[in-house]
C-alpha positions as CSV (number, residue, x, y, z in Angstrom):
1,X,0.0,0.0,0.0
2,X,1.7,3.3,-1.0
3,X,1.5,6.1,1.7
4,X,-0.5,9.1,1.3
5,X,1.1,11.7,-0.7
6,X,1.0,14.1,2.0
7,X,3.0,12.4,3.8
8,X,5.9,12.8,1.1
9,X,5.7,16.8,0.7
10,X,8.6,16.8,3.5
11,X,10.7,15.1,0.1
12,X,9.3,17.8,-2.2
13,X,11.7,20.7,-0.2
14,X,14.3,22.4,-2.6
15,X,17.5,20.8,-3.1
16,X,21.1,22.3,-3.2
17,X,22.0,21.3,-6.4
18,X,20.4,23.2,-10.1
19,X,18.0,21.4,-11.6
20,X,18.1,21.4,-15.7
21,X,14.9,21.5,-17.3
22,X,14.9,18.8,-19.6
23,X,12.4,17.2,-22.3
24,X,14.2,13.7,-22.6
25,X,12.4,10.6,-23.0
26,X,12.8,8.0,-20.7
27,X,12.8,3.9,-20.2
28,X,13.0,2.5,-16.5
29,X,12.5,-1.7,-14.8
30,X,12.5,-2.6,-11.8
31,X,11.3,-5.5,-9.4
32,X,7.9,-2.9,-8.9
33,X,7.0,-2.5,-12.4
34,X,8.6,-1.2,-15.6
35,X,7.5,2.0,-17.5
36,X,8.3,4.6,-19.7
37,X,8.3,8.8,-19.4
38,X,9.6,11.9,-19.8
39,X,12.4,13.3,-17.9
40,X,11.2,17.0,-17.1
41,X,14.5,18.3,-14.9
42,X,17.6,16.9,-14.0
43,X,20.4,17.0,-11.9
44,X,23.7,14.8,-11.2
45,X,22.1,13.8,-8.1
46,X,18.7,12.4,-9.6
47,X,15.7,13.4,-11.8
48,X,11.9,14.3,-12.4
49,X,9.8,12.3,-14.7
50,X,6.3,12.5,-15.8
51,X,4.5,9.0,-16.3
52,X,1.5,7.8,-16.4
53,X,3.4,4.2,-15.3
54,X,3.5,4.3,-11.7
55,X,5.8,3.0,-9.0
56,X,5.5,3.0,-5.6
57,X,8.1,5.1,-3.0
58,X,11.4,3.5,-2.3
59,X,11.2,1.2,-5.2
60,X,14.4,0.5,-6.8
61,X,14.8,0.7,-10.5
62,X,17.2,1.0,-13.7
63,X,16.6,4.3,-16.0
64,X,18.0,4.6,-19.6
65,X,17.5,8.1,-20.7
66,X,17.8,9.3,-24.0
67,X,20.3,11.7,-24.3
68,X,19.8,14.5,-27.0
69,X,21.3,14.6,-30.5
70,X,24.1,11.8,-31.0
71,X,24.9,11.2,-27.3
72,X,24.5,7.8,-26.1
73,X,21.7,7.0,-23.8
74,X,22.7,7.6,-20.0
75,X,22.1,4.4,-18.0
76,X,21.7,4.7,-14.3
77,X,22.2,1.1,-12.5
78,X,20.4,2.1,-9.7
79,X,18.0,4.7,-8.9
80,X,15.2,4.8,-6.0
81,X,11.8,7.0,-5.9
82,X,11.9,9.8,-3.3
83,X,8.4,10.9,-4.1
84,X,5.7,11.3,-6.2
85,X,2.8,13.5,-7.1
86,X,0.1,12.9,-9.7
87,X,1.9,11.8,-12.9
88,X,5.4,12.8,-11.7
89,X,8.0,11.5,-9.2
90,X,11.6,12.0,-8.5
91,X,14.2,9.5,-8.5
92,X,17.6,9.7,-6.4
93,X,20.4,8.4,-8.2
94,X,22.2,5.5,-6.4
95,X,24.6,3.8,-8.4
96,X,25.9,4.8,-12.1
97,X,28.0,2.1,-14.0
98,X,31.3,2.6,-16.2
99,X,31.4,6.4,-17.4
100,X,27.9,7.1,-16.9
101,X,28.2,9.8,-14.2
102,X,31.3,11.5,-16.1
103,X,29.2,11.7,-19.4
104,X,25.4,13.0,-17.2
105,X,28.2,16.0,-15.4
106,X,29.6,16.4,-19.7
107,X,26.2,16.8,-20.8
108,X,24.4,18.6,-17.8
109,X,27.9,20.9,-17.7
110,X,26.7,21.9,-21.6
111,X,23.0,22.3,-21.0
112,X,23.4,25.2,-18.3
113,X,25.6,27.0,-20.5
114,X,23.8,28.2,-23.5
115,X,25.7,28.5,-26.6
116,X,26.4,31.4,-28.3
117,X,25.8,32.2,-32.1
């Protein structure tokens, strides 16, 4: 039984790190269920995404996002749900595998600086 969402606004408090608005699509699995979404803002630290595939809080999962342009996919091993509200929840990043956290700083580095003509 998943907890009242009130109970989770204590998770929705700012964070200390910028969040990137984003428009990436997004494929996650886990032992809960398995889904796909958009991720809406992200950060090194985790991410938003808007589904209407829902999984419950603390559920662990793996998350391929695809990255813009040519970039490969980013591939997070290991990501749990903090909260959720309506058709969006947040996912902490737990464990990243081979370059994938060096490649999500690259790209997130390049997103908050826009270029210049």
């Amino acid at each position: 039984m998943t907890p009242p969402e009130k109970d989770d606004k204590k998770a929705l408090r700012p964070r200390g790190r910028l969040r990137v608005p984003v428009d990436y699509p997004a494929l996650f699995t886990g032992d809960a269920g398995s889904g796909h979404g958009t991720v809406t803002n992200l950060t090194i630290a985790g991410c938003e995404i808007e589904s209407h595939d829902q999984l419950p809080i603390g559920a662990g999962l793996s998350l391929r996002v695809q990255a813009p342009e040519a970039r490969p996919p980013i591939l997070i091993a290991l990501a749990l749900v903090r909260w959720k509200n309506g058709d969006r929840f947040g996912l902490e990043f737990v464990r990243f595998e081979g370059r994938t956290k060096e490649q999500l700083e690259d790209m997130l580095n390049q997103r908050e600086v826009p270029a210049e003509d």
